[in-house]
C-alpha positions as CSV (number, residue, x, y, z in Angstrom):
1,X,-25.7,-1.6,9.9
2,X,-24.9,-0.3,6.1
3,X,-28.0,-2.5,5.2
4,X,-27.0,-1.6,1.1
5,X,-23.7,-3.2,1.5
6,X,-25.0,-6.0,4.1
7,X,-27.4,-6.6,1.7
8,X,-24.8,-7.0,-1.6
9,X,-23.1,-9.9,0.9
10,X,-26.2,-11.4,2.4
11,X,-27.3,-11.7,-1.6
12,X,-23.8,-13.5,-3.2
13,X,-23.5,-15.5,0.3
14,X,-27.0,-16.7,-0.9
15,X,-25.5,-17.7,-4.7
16,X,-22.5,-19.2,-3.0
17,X,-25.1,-21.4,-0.9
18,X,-22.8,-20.3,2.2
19,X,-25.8,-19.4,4.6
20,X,-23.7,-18.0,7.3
21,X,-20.6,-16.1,8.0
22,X,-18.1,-14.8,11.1
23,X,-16.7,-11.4,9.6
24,X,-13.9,-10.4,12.0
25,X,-11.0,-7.3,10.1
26,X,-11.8,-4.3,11.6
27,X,-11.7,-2.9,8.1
28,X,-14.7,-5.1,7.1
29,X,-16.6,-4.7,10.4
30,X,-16.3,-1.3,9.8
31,X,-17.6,-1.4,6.3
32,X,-21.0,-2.9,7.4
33,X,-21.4,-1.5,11.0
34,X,-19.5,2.0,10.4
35,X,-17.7,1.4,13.1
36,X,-13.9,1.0,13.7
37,X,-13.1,-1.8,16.8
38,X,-9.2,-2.8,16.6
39,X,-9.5,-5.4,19.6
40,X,-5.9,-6.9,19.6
41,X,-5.6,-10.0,20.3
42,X,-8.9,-10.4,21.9
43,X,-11.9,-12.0,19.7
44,X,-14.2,-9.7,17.8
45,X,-16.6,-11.3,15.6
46,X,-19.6,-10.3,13.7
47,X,-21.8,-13.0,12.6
48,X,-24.4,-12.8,9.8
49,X,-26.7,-15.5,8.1
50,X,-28.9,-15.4,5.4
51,X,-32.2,-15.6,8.0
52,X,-31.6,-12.0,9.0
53,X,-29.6,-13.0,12.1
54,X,-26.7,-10.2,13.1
55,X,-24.7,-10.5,16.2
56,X,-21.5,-9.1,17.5
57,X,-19.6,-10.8,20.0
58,X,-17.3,-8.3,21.8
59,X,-15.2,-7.9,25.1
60,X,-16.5,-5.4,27.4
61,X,-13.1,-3.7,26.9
62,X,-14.8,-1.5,23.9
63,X,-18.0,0.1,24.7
64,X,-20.6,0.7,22.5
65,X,-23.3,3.2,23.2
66,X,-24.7,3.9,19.7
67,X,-27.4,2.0,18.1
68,X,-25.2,-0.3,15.4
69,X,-28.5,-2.4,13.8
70,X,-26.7,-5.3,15.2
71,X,-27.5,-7.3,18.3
72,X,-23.9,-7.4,21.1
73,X,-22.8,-10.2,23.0
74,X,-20.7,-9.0,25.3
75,X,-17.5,-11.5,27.1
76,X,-15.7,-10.2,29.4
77,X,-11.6,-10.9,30.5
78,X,-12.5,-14.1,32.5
79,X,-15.0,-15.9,29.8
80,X,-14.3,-18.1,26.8
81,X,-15.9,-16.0,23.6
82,X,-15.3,-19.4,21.4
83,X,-18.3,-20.9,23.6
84,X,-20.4,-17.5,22.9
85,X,-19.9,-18.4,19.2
86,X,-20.4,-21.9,19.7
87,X,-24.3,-20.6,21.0
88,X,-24.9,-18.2,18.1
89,X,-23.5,-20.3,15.0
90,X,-25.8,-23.0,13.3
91,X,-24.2,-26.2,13.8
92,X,-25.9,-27.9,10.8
93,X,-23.8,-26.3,7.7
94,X,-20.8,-25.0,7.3
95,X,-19.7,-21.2,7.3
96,X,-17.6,-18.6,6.4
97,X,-14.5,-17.7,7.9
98,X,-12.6,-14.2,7.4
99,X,-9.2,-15.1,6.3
100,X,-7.3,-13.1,8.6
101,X,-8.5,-14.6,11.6
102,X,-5.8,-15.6,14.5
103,X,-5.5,-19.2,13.6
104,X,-6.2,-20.1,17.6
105,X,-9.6,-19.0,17.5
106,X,-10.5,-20.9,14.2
107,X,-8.8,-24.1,15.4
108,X,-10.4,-23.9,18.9
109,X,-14.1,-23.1,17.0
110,X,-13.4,-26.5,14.1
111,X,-12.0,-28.6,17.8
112,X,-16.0,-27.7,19.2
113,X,-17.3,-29.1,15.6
114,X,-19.3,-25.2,15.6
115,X,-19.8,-26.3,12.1
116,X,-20.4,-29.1,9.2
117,X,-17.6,-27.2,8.1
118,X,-15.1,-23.8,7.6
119,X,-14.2,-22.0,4.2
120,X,-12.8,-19.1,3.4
121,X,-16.2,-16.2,3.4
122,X,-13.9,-13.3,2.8
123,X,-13.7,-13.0,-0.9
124,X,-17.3,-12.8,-0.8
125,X,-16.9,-8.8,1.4
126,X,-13.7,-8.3,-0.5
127,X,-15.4,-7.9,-4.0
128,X,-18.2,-6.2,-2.7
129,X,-15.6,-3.9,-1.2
130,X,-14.3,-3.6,-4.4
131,X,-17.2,-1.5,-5.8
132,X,-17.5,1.8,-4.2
133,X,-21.0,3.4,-3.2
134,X,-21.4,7.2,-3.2
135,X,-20.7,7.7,-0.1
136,X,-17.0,6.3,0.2
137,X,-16.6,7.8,-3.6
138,X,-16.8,11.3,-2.0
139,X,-14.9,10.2,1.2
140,X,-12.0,8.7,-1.6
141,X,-12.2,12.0,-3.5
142,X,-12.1,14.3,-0.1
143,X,-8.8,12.1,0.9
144,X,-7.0,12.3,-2.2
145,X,-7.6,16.0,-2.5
146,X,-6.1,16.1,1.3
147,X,-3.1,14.5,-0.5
148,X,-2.6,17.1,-3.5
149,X,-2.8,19.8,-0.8
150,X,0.3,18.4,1.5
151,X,2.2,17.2,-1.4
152,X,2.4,20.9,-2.6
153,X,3.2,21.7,1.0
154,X,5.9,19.6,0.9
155,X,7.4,20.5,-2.1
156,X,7.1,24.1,-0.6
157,X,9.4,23.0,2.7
158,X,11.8,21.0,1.0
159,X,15.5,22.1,1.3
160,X,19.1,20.2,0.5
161,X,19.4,20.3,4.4
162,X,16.2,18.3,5.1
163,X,16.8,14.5,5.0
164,X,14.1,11.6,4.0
165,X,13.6,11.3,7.6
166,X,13.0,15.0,8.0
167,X,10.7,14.7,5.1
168,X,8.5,11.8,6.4
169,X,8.5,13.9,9.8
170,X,6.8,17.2,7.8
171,X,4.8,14.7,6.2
172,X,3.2,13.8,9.2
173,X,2.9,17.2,10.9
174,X,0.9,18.5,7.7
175,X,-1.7,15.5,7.9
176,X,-2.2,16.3,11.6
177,X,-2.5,20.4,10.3
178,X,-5.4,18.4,8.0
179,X,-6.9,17.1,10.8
180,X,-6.9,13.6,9.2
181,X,-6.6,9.9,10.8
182,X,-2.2,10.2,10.2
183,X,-0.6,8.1,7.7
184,X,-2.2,5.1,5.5
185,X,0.8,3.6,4.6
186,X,4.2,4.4,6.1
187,X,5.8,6.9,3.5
188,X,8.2,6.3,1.4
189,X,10.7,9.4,1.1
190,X,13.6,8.4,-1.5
191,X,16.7,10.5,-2.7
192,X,19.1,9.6,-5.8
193,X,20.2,5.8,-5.7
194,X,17.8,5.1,-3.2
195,X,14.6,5.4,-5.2
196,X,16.0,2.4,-7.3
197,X,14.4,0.4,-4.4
198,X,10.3,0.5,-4.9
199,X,10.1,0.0,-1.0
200,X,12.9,1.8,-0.2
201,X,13.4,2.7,4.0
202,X,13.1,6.0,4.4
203,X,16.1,7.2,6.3
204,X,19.1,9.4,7.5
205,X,20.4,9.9,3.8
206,X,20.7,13.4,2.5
207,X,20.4,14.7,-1.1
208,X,22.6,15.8,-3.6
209,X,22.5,17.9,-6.8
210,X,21.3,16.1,-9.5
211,X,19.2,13.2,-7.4
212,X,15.6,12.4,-8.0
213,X,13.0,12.3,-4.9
214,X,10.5,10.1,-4.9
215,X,7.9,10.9,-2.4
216,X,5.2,8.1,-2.0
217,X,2.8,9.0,0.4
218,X,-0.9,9.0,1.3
219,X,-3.3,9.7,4.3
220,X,-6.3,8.0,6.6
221,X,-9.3,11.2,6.3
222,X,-12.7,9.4,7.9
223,X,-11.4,6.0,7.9
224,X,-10.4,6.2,3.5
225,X,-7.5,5.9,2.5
226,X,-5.5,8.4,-0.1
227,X,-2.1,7.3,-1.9
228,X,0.0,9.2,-4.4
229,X,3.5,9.3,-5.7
230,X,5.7,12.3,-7.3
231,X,9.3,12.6,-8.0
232,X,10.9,15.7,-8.3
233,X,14.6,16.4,-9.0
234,X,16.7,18.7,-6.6
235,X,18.8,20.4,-9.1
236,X,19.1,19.5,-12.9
237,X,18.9,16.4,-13.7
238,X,21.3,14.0,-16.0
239,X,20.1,13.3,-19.2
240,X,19.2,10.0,-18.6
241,X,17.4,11.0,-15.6
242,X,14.8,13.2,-17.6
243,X,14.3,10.7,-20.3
244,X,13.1,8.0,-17.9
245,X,10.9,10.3,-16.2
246,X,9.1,11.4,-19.1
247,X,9.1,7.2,-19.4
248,X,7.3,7.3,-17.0
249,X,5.3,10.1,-17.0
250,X,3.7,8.6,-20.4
251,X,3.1,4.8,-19.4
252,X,1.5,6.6,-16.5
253,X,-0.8,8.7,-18.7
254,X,-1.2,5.6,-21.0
255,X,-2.5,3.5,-18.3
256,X,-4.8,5.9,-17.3
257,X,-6.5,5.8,-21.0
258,X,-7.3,2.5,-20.7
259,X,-9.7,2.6,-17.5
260,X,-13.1,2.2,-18.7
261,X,-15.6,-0.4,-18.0
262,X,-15.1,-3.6,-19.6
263,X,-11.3,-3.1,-19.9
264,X,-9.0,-6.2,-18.1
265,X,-7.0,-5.1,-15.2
266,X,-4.3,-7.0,-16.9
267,X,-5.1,-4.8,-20.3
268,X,-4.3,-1.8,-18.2
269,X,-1.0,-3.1,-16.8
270,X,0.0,-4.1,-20.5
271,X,-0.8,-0.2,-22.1
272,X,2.0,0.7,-19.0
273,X,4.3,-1.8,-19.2
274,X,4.3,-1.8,-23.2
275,X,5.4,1.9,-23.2
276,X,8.1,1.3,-21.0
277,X,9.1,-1.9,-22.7
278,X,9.1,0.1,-25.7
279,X,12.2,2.4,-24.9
280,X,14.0,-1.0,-24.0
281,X,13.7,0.0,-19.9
282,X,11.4,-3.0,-19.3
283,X,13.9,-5.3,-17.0
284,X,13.9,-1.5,-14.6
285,X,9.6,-2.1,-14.3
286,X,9.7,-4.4,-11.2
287,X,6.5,-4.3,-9.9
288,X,2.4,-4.7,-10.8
289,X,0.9,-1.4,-12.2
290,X,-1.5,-0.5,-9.7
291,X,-3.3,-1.9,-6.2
292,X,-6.8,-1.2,-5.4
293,X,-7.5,1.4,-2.3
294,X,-10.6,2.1,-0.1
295,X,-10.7,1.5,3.9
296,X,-7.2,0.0,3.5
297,X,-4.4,1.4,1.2
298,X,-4.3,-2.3,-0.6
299,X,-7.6,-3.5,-1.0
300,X,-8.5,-6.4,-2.4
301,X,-7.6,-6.7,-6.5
302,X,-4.5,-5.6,-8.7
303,X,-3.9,-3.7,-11.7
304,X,-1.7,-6.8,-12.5
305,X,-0.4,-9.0,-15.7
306,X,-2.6,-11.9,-14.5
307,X,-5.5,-10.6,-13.3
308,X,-8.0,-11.1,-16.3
309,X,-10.8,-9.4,-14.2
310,X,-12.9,-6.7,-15.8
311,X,-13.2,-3.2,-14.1
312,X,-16.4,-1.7,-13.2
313,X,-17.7,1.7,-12.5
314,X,-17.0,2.2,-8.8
315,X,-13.8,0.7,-8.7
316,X,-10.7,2.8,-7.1
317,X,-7.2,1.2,-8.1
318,X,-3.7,3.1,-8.6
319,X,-1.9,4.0,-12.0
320,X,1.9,4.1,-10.7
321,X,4.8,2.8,-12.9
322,X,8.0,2.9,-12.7
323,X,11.8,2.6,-13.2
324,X,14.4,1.6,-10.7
325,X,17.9,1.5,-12.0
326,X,20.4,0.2,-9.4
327,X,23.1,2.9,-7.9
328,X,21.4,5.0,-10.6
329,X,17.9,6.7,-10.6
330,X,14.2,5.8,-9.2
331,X,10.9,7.4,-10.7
332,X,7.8,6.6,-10.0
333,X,4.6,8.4,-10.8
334,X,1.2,7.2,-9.1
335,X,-2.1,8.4,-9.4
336,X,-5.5,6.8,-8.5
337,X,-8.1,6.8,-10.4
338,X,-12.5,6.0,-10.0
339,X,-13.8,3.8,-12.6
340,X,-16.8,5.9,-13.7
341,X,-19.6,5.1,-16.4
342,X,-17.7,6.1,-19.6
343,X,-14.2,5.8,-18.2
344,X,-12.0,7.0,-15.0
345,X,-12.1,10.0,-12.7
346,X,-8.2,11.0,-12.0
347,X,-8.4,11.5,-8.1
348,X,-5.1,12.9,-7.8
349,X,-4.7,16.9,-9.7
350,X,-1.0,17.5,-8.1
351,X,0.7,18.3,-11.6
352,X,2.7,15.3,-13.3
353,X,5.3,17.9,-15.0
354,X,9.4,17.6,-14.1
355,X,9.7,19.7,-11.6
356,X,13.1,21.0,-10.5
357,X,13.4,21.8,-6.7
């Protein structure tokens, strides 16, 4: 076990007065155990208390031969893991459930009365996840700096004759040339009138002189996750075009001067969103400012109008405006950044410039 970060949960599940917990994401599992376990739709379930207790009830499917601090309880095909919990969990309080359990193990575990009761334990990992330690800080800046490196080598391979799907396809050939876990997030590779839609499908189009190219991509390097967007322009660009993408480029930069400790996430999106409101572009800003990233490319938190939260050093989170103008022009510019003592760490140095392809 990560006994630092078991120890962060054991000590706010203790100021919650929730004395015991069932932790089941693979991306929380991992974040206490170090190890990955995707077990489909069979149960996986790592209980903790506040007594010390630690216990990881898994199908034989998924061997484990390395010492995880943590005792197994192994099921196998033909047994009922609900009753295995059922043994482990104290029956005289209630617990903490993680929120993305399958609802048919929850409901069979509240039908055996397993507890006084069931609430939701997850926010209580999510905003410890939220504070990196040094060790995933390094693993966050190693990712990202994977990220600068293919985005220059895609730039370098892009030609008129290569569509978004040809794109996303190089993408993925240069991560597995990085060695690294493949995607995070499935890319988003954008030409012209197509980047007007944030979450555009990448797909057959090809691109013409004058179109922007949003590329919005990221990796998985040691289980981290990296996430970055650039758009470039494949010939000279209208007018308009360049204005909103130095738009852009400076609510991007003027988001980014506003990470420091103590600032609201909300204060952050407001220095974005104000710079693009103030060239009369703000109906074209669709979406939050910025997500937070770690072991999954949307962590829990948002750089968000209503989240009145303040950041704290060790906190990773995305800068990315942008502006989407229908049948038009897309640009978005993203960029994350590490909350550090006096104020952020970019960790994203792929330059932020108009570049012409």
């Amino acid at each position: 076990m990560k006994e630092n970060r078991l120890n962060k949960i054991l000590e706010e599940m203790t100021r919650e007065n929730l004395h015991q917990m069932i932790i089941t994401s693979p991306a929380a599992v991992f974040y206490l155990t170090g190890k990955w376990i995707e077990s489909g739709e069979r149960l996986l379930a790592l209980y903790i208390n506040t007594k010390g207790d630690r216990k990881l009830v898994i199908n034989e499917l998924f061997p484990i031969h390395e010492n995880l601090g943590v005792d197994l309880v192994w099921y196998n095909d033909t047994q009922d893991p609900i009753l295995a919990l059922c043994n482990i969990i104290d029956k005289s309080c209630s617990i903490g459930i993680d929120k993305n359990w399958q609802a048919h193990f929850l409901i069979r575990l509240m039908e055996k009365n397993a507890a006084t009761g069931f609430v939701n334990g997850s926010p209580i990992i999510d905003r410890a996840r939220t504070i990196k330690d040094a060790e995933e800080i390094e693993l966050m800046r190693k990712a990202s700096a994977i990220n600068d490196r293919v985005m220059g080598k895609i730039v370098n391979r892009f030609s008129k004759d290569k569509s978004e799907k040809v794109i996303s396809s190089i993408l993925g050939e240069l991560y597995e040339e990085e060695k690294t876990q493949g995607f995070s997030f499935t890319p988003i590779v954008a030409y012209g009138a197509n980047g007007a839609d944030p979450h555009h499908e990448t797909d057959a189009s090809m691109v013409k002189l004058g179109d922007s190219v949003i590329i919005d991509t990221g990796c998985r390097n040691e289980f981290y996750c990296s996430d970055m967007t650039r758009t470039f322009f494949c010939g000279e660009p209208s007018e308009e075009a360049r204005k909103v993408y130095e738009i852009v480029l400076e609510a991007n930069l003027a988001g980014i001067r506003m990470v420091k400790p103590g600032t609201r996430f909300c204060d952050i999106d407001k220095a974005a969103r104000d710079v693009i409101e103030g060239y009369a572009y703000g109906k074209y800003f669709t979406h939050r400012t910025g997500h937070s990233i770690g072991i999954e490319v949307h962590d829990f938190g948002d750089v968000s109008s209503v989240n009145k939260e303040e950041v704290k050093p060790g906190m990773i989170f995305s800068i990315e405006p942008g502006i989407y103008i229908h049948n038009n022009v897309g640009v978005r510019i993203e960029d994350l950044v590490l909350v550090t003592e006096k104020g952020c760490e970019v960790l994203n140095s792929y330059p932020k410039n108009l570049i012409v392809l």
